[in-house]
DODOBA-361607 format. One record per residue (C-alpha): residue number from 1; residue in one letter; x, y, z. Coordinates in steps of 0.2 Angstrom, whole numbers, plus 5000, padded with zeros to 4 digits. Example, Ala and Ser with C-alpha at 12.3 -4.5 7.8 and 13.67 -1.06 7.14 Angstrom:
<pts>
@k 1&r A&px 5062&py 4978&pz 5039
@k 2&r S&px 5068&py 4995&pz 5036
</pts>
This chain:
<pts>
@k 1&r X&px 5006&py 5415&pz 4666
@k 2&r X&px 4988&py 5420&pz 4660
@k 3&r X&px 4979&py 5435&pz 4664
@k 4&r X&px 4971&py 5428&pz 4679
@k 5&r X&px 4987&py 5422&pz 4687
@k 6&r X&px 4995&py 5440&pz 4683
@k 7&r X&px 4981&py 5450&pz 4693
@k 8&r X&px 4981&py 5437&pz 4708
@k 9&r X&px 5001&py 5440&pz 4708
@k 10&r X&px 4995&py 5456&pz 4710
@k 11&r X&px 4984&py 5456&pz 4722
@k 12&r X&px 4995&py 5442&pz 4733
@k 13&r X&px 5007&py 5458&pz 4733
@k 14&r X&px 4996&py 5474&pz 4737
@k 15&r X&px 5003&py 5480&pz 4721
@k 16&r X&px 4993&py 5489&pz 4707
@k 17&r X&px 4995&py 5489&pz 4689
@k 18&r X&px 5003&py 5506&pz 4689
@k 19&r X&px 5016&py 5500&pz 4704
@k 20&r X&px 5021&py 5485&pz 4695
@k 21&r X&px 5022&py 5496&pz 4679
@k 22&r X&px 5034&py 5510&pz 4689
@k 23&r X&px 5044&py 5494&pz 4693
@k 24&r X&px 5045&py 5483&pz 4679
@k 25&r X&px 5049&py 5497&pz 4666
@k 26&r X&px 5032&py 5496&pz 4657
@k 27&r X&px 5019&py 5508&pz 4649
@k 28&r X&px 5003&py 5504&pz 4661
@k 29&r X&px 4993&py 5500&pz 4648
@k 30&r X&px 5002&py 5486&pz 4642
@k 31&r X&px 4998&py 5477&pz 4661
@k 32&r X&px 4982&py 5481&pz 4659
@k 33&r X&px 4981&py 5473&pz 4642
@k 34&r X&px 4990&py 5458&pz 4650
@k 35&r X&px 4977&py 5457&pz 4664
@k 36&r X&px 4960&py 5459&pz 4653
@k 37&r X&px 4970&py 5444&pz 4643
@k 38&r X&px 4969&py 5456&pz 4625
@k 39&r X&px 4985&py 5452&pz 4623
@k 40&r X&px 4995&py 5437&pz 4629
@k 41&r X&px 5006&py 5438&pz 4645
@k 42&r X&px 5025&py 5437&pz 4639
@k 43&r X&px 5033&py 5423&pz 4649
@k 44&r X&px 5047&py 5433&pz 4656
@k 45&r X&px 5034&py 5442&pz 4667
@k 46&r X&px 5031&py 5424&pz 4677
@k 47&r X&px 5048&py 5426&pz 4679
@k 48&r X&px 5049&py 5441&pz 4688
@k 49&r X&px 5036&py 5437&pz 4699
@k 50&r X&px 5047&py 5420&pz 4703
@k 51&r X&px 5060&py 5431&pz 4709
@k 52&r X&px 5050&py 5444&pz 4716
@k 53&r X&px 5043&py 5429&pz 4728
@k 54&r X&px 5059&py 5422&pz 4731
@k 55&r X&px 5067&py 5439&pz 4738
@k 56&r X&px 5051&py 5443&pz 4748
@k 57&r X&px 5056&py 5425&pz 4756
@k 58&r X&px 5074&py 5424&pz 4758
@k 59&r X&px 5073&py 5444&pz 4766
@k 60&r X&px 5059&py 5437&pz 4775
@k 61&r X&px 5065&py 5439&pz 4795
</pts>
């Protein structure tokens, strides 16, 4: 996952930097270094976002 990918996740979700920080157990301004791309997006991230969607379908009514 770059940079770009990480904000659109974000946005797809409503969620901002400090939401997803709250939730993923980060300091906000390691997303924000994600999202500008200063430092690299760890692949783990992706990952959560994976299972983040497939929640939001499987709960989905």
């Amino acid at each position: 996952m770059d940079a770009e990918k990480l904000k659109a996740e974000l946005a797809a979700l409503g969620w901002t930097q400090r939401y997803f920080s709250e939730r993923y157990g980060c300091d906000q301004d390691t997303v924000s270094r994600w999202c500008t791309g200063k430092v690299p997006v760890p692949a783990h991230v992706g990952e959560y976002f994976r299972v983040v969607r497939l929640a939001a379908e499987i709960l989905r009514p």
